[in-house]
C-alpha positions in Angstrom: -3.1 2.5 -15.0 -4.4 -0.8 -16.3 -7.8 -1.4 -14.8 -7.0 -5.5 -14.5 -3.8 -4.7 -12.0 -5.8 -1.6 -9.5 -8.4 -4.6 -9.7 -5.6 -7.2 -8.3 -4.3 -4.4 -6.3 -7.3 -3.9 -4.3 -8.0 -7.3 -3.9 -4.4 -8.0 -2.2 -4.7 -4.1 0.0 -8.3 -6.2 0.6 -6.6 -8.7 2.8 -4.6 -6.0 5.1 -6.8 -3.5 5.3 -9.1 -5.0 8.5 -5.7 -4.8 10.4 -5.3 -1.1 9.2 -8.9 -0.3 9.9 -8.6 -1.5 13.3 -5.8 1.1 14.3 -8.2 3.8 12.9 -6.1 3.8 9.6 -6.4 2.9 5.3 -4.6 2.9 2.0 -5.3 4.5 -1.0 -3.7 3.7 -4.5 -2.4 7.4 -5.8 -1.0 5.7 -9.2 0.9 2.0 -10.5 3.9 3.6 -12.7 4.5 2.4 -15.8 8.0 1.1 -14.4 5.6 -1.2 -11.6 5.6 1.1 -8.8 3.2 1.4 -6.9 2.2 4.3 -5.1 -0.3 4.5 -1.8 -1.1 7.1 0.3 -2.1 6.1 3.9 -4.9 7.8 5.5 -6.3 8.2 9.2 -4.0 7.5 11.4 -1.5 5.6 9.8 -0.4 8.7 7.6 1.1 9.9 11.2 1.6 7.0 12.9 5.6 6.8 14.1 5.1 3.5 12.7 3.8 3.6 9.2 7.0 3.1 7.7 7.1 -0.2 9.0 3.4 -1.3 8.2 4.3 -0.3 4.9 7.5 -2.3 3.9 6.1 -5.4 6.5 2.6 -5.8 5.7 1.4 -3.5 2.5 4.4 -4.6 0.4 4.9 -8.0 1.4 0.6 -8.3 0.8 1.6 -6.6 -2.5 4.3 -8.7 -4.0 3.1 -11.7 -2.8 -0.3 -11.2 -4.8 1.2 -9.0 -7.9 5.1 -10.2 -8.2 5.2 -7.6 -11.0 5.2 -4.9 -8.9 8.5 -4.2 -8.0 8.2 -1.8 -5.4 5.4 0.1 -3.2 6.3 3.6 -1.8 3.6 5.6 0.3 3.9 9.6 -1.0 3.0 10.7 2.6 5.4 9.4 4.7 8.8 10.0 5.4 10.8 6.9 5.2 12.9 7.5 8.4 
């Protein structure tokens, strides 16, 4: 992964994380593929809340390609996409 992008990365997951934190939850990058996707796991309680899924595509991915319009997708590898 290219230092310069986890930087921008951050910097964007930054801006949603006090919304995150304040349901007890986080993200955490797991890996940027060399295809642009980027992987995330969530942690605390958004890695079993019923509504991750949605925090994910709603407010992680739209934080994410708003910031970083190279990354063409963000998946979370522990959550089931229902």
């Amino acid at each position: 992964m290219e230092v310069e992008l986890i930087d921008r990365v951050e910097k964007a997951l930054d801006t949603i994380r006090p919304y995150l934190e304040a349901d007890g939850g986080n993200v955490r990058i797991v890996e940027i593929t060399k295809e642009k996707v980027l992987k995330l796991e969530l942690t605390g309680t958004c890695s079993s809340c019923p509504m991750s899924t949605m925090t994910l595509k709603a407010g992680v991915e739209e934080a994410i390609k708003r910031d970083i319009p190279e990354i063409i997708k963000v998946e979370a590898v522990n959550v089931a996409v229902a």
